[in-house]
N, C-alpha and C positions, 0 to 999 in steps of 0.2 A: 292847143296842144293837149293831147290825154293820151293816154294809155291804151289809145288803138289808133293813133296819129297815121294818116296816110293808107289806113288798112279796109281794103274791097268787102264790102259786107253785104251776104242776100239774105234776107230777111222774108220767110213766108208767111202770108195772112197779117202782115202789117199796117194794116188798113186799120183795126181796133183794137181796142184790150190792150195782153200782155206782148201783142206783138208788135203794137204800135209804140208802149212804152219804150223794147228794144231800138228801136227805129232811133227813136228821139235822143235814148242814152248815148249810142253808137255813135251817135252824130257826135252828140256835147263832148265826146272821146276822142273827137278827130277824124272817126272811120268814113268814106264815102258810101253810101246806102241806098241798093237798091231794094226800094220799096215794091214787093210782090201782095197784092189783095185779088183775088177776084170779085170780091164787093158783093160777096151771095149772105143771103139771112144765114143763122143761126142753124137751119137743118140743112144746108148747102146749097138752097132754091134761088135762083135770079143771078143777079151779075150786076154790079156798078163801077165806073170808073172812079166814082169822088171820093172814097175812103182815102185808096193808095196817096190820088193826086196832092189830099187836104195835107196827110202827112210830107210829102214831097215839098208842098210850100211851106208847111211848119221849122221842118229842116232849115232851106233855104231862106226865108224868115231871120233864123240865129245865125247866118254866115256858112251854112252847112253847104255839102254836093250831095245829091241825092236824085235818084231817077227813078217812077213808078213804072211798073208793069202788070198786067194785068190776066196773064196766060194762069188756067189752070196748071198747076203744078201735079193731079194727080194723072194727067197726060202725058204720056212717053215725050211727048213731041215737043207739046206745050212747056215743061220741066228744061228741056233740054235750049226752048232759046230764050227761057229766064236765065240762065248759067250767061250763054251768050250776049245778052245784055249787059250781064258785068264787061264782060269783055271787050265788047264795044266801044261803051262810054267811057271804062275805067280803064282799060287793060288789062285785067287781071280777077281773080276771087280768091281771097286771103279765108274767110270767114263764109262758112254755111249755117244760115239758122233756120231747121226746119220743126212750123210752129203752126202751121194751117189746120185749121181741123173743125168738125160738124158734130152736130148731137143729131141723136134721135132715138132716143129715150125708150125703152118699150121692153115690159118685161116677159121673158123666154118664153113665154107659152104665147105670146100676141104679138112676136117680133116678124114682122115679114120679112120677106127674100129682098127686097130693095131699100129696109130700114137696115140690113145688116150689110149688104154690099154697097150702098153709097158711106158709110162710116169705113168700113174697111179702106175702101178705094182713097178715099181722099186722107185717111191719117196714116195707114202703111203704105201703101202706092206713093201717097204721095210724099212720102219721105223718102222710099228707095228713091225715086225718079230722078229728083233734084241733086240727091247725092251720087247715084252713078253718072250724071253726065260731071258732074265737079272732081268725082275722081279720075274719070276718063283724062281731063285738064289736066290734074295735077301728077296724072301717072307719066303724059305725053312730056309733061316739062323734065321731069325725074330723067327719062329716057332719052331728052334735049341735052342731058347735062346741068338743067339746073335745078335748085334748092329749094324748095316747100317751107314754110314754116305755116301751114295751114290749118285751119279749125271745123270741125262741122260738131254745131250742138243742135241735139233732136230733143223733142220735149213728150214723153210719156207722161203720169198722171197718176194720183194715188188710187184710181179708179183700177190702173192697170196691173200695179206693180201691188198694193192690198185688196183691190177688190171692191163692189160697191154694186148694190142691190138694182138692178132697170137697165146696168150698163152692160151686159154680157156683148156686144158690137163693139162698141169705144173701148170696154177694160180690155177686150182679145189684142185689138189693135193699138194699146196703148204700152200692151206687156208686150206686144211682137216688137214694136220697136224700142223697150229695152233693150230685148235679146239682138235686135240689129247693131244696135247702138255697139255695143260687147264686141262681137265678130266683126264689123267693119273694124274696129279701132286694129283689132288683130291682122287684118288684112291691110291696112292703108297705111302703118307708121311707115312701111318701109319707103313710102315716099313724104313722109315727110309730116302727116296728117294726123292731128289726133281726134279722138270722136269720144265725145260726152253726152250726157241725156239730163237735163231737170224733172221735176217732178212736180210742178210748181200745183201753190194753194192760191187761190185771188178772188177777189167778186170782178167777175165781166158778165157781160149779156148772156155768156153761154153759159154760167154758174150761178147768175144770181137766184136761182129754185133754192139752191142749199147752204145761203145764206145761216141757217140754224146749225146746220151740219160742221161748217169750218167757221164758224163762233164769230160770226156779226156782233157786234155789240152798238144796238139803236140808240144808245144814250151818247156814246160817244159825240165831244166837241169835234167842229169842224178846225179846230188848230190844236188837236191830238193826235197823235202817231194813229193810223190806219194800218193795223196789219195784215188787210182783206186788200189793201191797193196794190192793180195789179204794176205800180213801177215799183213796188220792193221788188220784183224779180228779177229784172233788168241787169242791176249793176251785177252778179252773177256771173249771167249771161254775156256781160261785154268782159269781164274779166277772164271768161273762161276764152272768149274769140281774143282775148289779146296775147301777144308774145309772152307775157310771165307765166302764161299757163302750161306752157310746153312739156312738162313732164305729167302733165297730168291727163289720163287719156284711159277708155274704160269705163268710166264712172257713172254710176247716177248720181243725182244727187234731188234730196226733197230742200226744197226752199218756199219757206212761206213770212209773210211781213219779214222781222231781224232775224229769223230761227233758218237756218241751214248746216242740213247734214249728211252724212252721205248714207244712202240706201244698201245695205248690205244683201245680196242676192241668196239665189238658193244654195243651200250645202245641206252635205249629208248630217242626219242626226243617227240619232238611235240605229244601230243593224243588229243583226240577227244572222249566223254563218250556218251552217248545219253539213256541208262538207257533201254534200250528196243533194240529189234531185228532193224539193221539196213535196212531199204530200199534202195536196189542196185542205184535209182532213187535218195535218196539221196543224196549219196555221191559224186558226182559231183560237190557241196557246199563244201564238206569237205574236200577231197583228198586233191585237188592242195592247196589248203591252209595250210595244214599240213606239205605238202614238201617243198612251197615257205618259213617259216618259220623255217625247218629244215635244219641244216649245211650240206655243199655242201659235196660230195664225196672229198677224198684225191687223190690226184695226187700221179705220182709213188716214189715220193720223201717222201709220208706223209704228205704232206703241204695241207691244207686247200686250195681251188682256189679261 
């Protein structure tokens, strides 16, 4: 018994990392999980079945249910019978976690056209994907006559939402589905759905370069709290897919090891009215005045500088 007892969970890129930690918690919670990996490296090249599979037995292992699949999710098609898979096995999808995602690193003047469209594809594609055939489900039930109490958490990144030097591919795609995150939630409660986003901090294989950057500490004991371990973000994550979270919907949220907060979005600061068509010759009075007045950009921690 936990706190997502009985509840349909699809979990993307839960083959490693932070997605596999999800996988695990989910389970230990009750939830039945299906485990989506394509099993590709780090910049989204090749395909393996054993990631998903190993976590599948690990599940079932503790007493868990759990089913792998293997379809790309940033595939209209592929997306669409990962959904149906829950269906299937399960009956139902209670919980969407879309967590799939690629680097390829490469700063603005040396990014090519396929280092930016394979990042795009597989972190915003493939979050729409998964989540429009889930809402399709949960709209067809709405309009069946029955009752949603469902979840979809998508994971942006403080690359997206503050910004981060090499990443101009992953931060676009990382801040487009904040801004998804936002509008779905707007669009989907009325059947029943709420839509959240993390922002998580962790060492995995995809992060471990910046190891220095979100404060590794080498000296650390192996039977010390790890605030770099990517299962601090987990419990989160199944707290937001469980029933108690139900009013909560909209959100980002940063979470890293015990420290979780909520990501406060853009709002207007400082303006400036003049009542009439502005003169370009102007505004050289006005700009820099506006900005020196206006709070500084966040650093990739979120901190004010």
């Amino acid at each position: 018994m936990g706190i997502c007892d009985g509840r349909v969970v699809v979990i993307t890129g839960a083959g490693r990392g932070i997605g596999r930690e999800h996988a695990l918690e989910f389970a230990s919670q009750g939830a039945k999980v299906v485990v989506n990996d394509l099993g590709a490296e780090v910049d989204g090249s090749g395909s393996s079945a054993g990631p998903a599979g190993e976590v599948v037995e690990e599940i079932r292992g503790m007493g868990g249910e759990a089913v792998a699949n293997g379809d790309d999710v940033s595939d209209y098609d592929g997306a669409g019978r990962l959904i149906q898979t829950a269906i299937d096995h399960f009956g139902t999808i209670d919980v969407l976690v879309n967590n799939a995602g690629i680097l390829r690193d490469r700063m603005l003047v040396n990014m090519t056209i396929d280092e930016w469209d394979a990042v795009i594809r597989v972190h915003l594609r493939g979050t729409f994907a998964p989540t429009r055939h889930a809402a399709e489900y949960w709209r067809n039930r709405t309009k069946a006559g029955d009752t949603n109490d469902a979840r979809v958490i998508n994971t942006t990144s403080p690359s997206g939402i503050y910004g981060n030097v090499g990443q101009t591919n992953y931060g676009a795609a990382k801040a487009g589905i904040a801004s998804f995150t936002i509008i779905a939630a707007m669009e989907l409660g009325r059947y029943g759905v709420t839509v959240n986003a993390i922002a998580p901090a962790a060492l995995t294989r995809m992060t471990e370069n910046l190891g220095m950057i979100l404060g590794d500490d080498p000296a650390k004991k192996p039977e010390e709290f790890d605030p770099l371990a990517p299962g601090n973000i987990a419990p989160l994550v199944v707290w937001l897919g469980s029933p108690e979270s139900a009013s909560i919907t909209a959100r980002v949220f940063n979470v890293q090891g015990d420290h979780i907060s909520v990501a406060e979005g853009w709002a207007e600061g400082p303006a400036a009215d003049k009542g009439d068509r502005w003169d370009p010759a102007e505004l050289g009075k006005i700009v820099p005045d506006l900005v020196a007045k206006a709070a500084p950009n966040a650093n990739m921690g979120g901190k004010r500088k």
